[in-house]
N, C-alpha and C positions, 0 to 999 in steps of 0.2 A: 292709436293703439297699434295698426300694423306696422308702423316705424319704429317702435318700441321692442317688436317682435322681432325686428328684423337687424336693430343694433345689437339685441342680446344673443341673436343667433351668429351674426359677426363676431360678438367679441370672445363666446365661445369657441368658434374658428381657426382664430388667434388665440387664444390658450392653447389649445389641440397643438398645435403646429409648434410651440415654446418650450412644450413639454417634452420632458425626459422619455424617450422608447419603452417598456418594463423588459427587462432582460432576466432569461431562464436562472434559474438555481442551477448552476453550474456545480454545485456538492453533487449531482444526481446523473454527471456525464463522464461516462468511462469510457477511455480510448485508448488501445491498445498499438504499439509502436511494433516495428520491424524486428526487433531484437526482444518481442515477448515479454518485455514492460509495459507497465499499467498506470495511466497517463488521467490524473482526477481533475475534473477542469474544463474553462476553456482551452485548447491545445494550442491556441495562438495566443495565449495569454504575453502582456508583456514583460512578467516577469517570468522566468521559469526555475521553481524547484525542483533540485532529483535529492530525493535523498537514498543511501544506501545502507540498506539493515541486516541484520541477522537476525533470527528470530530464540534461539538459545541467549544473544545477546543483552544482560541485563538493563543494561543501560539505553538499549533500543525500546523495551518494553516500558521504563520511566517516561525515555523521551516521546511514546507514541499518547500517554497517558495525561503528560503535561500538555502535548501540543493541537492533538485533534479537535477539539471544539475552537480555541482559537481562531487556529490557520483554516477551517474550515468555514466559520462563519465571518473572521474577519478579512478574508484575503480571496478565498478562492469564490466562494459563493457569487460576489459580484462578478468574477472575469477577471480580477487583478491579475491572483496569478494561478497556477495548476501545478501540482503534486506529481511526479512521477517516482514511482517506485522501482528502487534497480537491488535483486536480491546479491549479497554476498555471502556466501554459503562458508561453515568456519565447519563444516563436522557432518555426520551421516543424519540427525536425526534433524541436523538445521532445514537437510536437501530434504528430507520428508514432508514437513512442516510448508516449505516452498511448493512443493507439489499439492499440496492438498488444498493453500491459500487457492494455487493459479486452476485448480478445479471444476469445469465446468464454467457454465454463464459467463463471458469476462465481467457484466455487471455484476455479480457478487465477489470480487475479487477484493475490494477495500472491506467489504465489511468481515467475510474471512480473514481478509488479514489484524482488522483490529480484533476480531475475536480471539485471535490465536495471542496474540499481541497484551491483551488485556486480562485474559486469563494465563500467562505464561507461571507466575507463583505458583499456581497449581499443577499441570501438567508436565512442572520440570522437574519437580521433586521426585519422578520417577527416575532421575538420572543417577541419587542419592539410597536409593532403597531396591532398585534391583537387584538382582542376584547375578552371579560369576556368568550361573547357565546365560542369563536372559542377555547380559552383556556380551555373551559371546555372539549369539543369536544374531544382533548388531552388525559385525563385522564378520561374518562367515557366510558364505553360499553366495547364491545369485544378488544381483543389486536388489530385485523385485523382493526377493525373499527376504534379505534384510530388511528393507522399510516396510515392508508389512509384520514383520515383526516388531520394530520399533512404533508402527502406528497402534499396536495389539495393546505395548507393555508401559504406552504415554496416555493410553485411552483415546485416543484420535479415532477412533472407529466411533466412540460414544459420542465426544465431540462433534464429527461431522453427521453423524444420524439428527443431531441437533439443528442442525443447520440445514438438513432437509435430503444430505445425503444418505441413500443406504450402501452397505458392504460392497457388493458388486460393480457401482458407482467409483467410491473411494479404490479400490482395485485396479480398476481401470485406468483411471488416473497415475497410481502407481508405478502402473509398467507402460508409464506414457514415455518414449525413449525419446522423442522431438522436444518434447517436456523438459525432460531431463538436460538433454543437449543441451538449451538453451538456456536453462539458469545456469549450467555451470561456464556456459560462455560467457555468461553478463557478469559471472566471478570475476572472470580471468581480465574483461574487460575493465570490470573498477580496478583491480591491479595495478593493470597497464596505465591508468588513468592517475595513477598515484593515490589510490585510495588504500588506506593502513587500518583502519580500525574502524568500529561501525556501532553508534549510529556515523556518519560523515555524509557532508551538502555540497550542493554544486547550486551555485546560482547563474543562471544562463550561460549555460558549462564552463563555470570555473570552481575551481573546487576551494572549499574554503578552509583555507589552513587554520586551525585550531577552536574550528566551531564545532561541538558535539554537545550541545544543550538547547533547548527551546526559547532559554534566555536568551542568550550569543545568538542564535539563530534569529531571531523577531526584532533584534536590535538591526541586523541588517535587512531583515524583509522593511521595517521601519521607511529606513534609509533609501529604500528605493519608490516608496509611494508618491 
């Protein structure tokens, strides 16, 4: 009987030792880069996607719709590869919206951005039903002044009270000018990058000419598994 005990405890042993590590839910790790992007992931992952959005941008808001449960559970969750998000700011109300994602915690920063992201049908239609006054409001006075009026007349005050921020919160963030500097530097930098329109990807920085769909997109992630 103790020789019995004592192979089943060896061959246990040896299981132990053959088997796979378990490795974290990497969906659940936010790392924040030099230049104030938002890096979802292992950060040493071997693949690496940047993708570059706009949040006015319709087609960012499809493509964030088509691809987050995906890329999420098929790709990044293991460690394959990690999401970096680099804003490209097209308009006043886009840099509003940027500011208010980048808010606080950098761990709420993916789920702010899909919220803003997934509900964009709705909060854009105020771009359509404004009035002259509130339009002007937009582009006149202080920066601070403008996007807090724009966050007023998009409801992004209701928005982010949802999300757990109150008024004084979101305000502060608004007249965040380091803030500010650096999304519009990460603009200027996908520019210089040759980035044209957005949604647009970069796979371990190259930028990929003529991908701007979750399709085209997953066909190359594919490709590199």
């Amino acid at each position: 009987m103790r020789i019995t005990r004592l192979a089943m405890i060896a061959a246990i042993a040896v299981f132990s030792i053959g088997a796979d590590k378990p490795h974290p839910d990497w969906t659940t790790h936010v790392t924040v880069t030099d230049k104030g992007s938002h890096i979802l992931g292992d950060p040493e992952a071997d693949v690496r996607l940047t993708e570059f959005i706009s949040y006015t941008c319709s087609h960012c808001a499809d493509f964030h719709k088509q691809s987050e449960a995906p890329l999420k559970i098929g790709y990044v969750h293991s460690g394959k590869v990690s999401v970096e998000i680099r804003h490209m700011l097209r308009d006043p109300i886009d840099l509003t919206v940027a500011m208010l994602t980048n808010c606080g915690d950098p761990k709420r920063f993916f789920l702010n951005h899909s919220m803003f992201l997934h509900r964009q049908d709705s909060w854009l239609k105020a771009l359509n039903t404004a009035s002259e006054v509130q339009k002007h409001r937009w582009v006149s006075g202080t920066r601070v002044a403008r996007m807090q009026a724009i966050a007023n007349d998009f409801g992004f005050y209701r928005i982010m009270e949802q999300r757990g921020y109150d008024r004084p919160t979101v305000n502060r963030c608004l007249a965040d000018e380091a803030m500010a500097k650096r999304l519009t530097a990460q603009t200027q930098a996908a520019s210089n990058a040759g980035v044209e329109g957005t949604p647009s990807f970069m796979l371990d920085g190259i930028l990929l000419t003529g991908t701007h769909d979750w399709q085209s997109l997953n066909l190359q992630l594919q490709a590199r598994m």
